[in-house]
C-alpha positions in Angstrom: 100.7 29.6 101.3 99.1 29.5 104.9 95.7 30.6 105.8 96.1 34.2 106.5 98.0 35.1 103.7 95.4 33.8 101.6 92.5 36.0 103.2 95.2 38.8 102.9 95.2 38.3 99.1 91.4 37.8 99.2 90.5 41.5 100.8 93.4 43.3 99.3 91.3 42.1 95.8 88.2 43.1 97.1 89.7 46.5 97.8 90.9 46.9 94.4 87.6 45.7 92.9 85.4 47.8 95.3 87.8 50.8 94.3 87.8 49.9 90.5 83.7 49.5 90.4 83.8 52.9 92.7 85.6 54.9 90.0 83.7 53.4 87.5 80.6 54.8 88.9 81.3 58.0 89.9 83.0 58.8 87.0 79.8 57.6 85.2 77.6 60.1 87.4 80.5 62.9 86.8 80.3 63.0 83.0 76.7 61.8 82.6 75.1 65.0 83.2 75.5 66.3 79.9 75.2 70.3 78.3 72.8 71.2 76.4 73.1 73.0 73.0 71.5 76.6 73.0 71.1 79.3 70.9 72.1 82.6 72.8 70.9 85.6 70.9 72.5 89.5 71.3 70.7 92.0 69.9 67.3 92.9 68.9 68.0 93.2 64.8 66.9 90.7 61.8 69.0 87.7 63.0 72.5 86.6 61.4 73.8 83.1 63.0 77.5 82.7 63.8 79.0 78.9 63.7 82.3 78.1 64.8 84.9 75.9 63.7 87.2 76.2 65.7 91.4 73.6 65.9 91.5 71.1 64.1 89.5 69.3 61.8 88.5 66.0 63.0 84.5 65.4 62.9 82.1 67.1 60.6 79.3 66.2 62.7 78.7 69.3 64.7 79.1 71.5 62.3 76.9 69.7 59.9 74.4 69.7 62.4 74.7 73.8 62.9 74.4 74.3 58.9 71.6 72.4 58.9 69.6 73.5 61.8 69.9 77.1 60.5 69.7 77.3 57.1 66.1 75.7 57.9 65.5 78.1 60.3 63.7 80.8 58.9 64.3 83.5 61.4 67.6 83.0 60.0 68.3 85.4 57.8 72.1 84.8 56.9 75.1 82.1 57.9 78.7 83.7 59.3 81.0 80.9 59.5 84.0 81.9 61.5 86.9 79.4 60.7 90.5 79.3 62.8 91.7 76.5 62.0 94.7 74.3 60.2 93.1 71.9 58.2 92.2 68.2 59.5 90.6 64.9 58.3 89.3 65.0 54.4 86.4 63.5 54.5 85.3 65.6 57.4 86.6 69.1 55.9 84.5 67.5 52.5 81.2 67.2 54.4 81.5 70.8 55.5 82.2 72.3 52.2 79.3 70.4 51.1 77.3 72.0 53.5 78.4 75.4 53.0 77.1 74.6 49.4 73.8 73.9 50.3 73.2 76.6 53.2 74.2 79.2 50.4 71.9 78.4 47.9 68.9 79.0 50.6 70.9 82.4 52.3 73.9 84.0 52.4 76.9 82.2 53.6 80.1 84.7 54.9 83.1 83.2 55.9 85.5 84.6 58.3 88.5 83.9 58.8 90.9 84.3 62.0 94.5 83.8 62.5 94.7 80.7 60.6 92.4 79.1 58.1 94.9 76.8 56.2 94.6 73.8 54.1 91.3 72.1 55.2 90.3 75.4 57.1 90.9 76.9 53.4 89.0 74.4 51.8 85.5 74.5 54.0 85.7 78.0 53.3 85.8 77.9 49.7 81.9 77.8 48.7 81.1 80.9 50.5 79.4 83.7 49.4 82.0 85.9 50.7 85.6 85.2 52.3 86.6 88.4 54.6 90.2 87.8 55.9 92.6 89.4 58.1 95.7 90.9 56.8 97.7 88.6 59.0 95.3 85.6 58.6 97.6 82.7 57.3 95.5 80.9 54.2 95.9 78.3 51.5 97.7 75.6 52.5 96.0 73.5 49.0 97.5 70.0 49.8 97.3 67.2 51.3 99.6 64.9 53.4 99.3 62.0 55.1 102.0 61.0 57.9 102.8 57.5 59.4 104.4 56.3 62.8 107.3 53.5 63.2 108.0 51.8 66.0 110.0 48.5 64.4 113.2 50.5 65.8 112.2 50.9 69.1 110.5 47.5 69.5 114.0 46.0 67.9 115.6 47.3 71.4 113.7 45.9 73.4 113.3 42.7 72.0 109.9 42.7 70.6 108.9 41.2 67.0 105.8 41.5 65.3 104.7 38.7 62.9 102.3 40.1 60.3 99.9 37.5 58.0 98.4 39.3 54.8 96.2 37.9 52.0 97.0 40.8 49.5 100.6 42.8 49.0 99.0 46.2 50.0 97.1 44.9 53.2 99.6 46.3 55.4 100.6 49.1 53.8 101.9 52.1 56.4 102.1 49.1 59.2 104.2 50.7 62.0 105.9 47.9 62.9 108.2 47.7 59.3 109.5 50.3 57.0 107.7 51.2 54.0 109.5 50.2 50.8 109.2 51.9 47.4 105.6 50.0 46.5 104.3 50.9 49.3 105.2 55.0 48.5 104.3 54.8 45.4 100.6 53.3 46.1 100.4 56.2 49.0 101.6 59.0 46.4 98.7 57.7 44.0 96.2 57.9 46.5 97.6 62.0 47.9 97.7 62.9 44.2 94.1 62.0 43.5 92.8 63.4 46.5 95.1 66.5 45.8 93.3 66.8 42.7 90.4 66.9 44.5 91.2 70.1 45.8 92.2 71.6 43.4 89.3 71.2 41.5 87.2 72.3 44.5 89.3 75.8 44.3 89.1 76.2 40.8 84.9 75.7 40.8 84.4 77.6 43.9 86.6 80.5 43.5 86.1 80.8 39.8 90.1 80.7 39.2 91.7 78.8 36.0 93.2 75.4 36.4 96.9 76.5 35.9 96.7 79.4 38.1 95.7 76.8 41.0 98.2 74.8 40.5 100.9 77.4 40.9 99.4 77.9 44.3 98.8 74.2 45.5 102.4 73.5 46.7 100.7 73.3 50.2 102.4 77.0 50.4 100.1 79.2 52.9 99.5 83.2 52.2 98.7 86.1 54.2 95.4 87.5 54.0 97.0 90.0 51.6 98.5 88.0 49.5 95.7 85.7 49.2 93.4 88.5 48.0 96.1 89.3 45.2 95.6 85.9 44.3 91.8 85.4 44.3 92.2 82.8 47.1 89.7 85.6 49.4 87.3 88.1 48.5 88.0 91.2 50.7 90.3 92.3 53.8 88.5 93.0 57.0 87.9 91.9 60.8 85.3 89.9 62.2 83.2 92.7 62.7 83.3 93.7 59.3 82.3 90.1 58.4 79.3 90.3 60.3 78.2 93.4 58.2 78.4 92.5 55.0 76.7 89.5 56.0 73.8 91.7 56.6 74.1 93.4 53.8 73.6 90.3 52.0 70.9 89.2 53.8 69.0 92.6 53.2 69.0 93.5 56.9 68.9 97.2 58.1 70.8 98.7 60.7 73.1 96.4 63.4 71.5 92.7 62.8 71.2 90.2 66.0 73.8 87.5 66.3 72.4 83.9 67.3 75.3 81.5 68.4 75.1 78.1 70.1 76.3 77.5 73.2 76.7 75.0 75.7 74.8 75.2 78.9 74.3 73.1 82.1 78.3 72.0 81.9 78.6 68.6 83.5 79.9 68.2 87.1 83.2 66.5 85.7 83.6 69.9 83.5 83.4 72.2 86.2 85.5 70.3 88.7 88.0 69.5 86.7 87.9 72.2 83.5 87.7 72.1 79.9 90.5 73.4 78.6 92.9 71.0 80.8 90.7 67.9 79.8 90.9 69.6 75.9 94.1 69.3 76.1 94.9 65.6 77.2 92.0 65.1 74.7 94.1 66.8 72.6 97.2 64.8 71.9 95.0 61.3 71.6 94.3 63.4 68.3 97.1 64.1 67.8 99.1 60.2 67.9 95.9 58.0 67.8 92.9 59.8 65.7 93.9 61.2 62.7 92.7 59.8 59.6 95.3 59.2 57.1 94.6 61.7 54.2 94.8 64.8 55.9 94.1 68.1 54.0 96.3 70.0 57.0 98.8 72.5 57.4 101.3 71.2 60.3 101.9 73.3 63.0 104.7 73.7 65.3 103.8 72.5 69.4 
């Protein structure tokens, strides 16, 4: 290699390092500026606050956090959870429910429900005072599943092996890179079933309904808001409008009650130059093929 192909090499590497720690930076300064959570109130009634759950189930966190921050507000006067969404991670959708339990016992908690509020979105909803669904709303959903990737197939084509070094038999069970033999279904199926129960029993306790008639319904099947009120599964048909009214009712509160929600403000630079909803959606399907927990109380949904 002569001389100035070597100082060729050497400042096309500086390039890509000046560019690389360039990026880093800016990026950095782009999505540092962070929003701020705010409560933005309309109205001038006894105050009702609205909390969101909106897609999939993933995180309990901010939810939590919501519940929490306005059950102990005392200017509070009652809790609308509005829920559109399919279901999501078990654990998460079991931290909500448990703090839809504890906000109720301190003020009335309505849920309501919008176009879909399946399987985990069924099962946050459960302890509330009050479910108000649409007709059309698409409920129930009472299962669970849990769905695993291969790629031993495609990694055969190319070539590619993956050696795999275990101390127990089930260390490695739903590894991508084999099939999953009969054991290995059979352990999984123990684990749905339990948690399945779970459910179940959470359905039975919350919406006052007898074991076997739950279990006619827990097929992971989902309802209309109709049918679901036949069934018990919600307590009365109406919009979101009418949700917010009977949570004032509840709460005691004359005439047209304020709404407190939380929203972001101060959107970051990177937000506004390049938009939510587009980086939602790359955002979107890491979810979708990287994040999900395995035990999912979900309906699926076509994309």
């Amino acid at each position: 290699m002569d001389k100035s192909t070597k100082w060729f090499i050497i400042i096309i590497s500086g390039l890509a390092l000046f560019g690389f720690f360039s990026f880093l930076f800016l990026y950095t300064f782009l999505t540092g500026i962070t929003a701020d959570e705010r409560d933005e109130v309309f109205g001038s009634g006894d105050k009702i606050a609205v909390i969101e759950l909106n897609g999939v189930i993933v995180n309990s966190k901010e939810i939590v956090r919501q519940f929490k921050k306005y059950r102990e507000d005392r200017s509070i006067r009652g809790i609308l959870f509005r829920v559109e969404s399919p279901g999501g991670g078990v654990v998460a959708s079991q931290e909500m429910f448990e703090e839809v339990k504890k906000s109720r016992d301190r003020k009335p908690v309505v849920v309501s429900m919008g176009s879909l509020a399946a399987s985990g979105g069924y099962y946050v909803s459960c302890p509330a005072n009050r479910i108000v669904a649409n007709p059309g709303t698409l409920t129930g959903s009472i299962g669970v599943i849990s769905q695993f990737l291969r790629y031993d197939s495609l990694l055969g084509k190319i070539g590619v092996e993956v050696n795999t070094i275990k101390s127990g038999k089930f260390k490695d069970a739903g590894n991508p890179f084999r099939a999953m033999d009969d054991i290995d279904k059979k352990y999984f199926q123990t684990l749905m079933d339990d948690v399945h129960r779970q459910f179940i029993s959470a359905v039975e306790s919350e919406r006052k309904l007898t074991h076997s008639s739950v279990l006619k319904l827990a097929d992971g099947r989902v309802f209309t808001g109709t049918q679901a009120l036949t069934l018990g599964l919600v307590d009365t048909i109406g919009t979101y409008e009418d949700a917010v009214m009977i949570t004032a009712n509840l709460a005691g509160i004359r005439g047209e009650p304020s709404i407190v929600k939380e929203r972001k403000r101060g959107l970051s630079i990177f937000d506004q130059l390049f938009g939510r909803s587009r980086i939602a959606g790359l955002l979107g399907l890491q979810d979708q093929l990287l994040d999900q927990t395995i035990l999912q109380y979900r309906m699926i949904e076509s994309y």
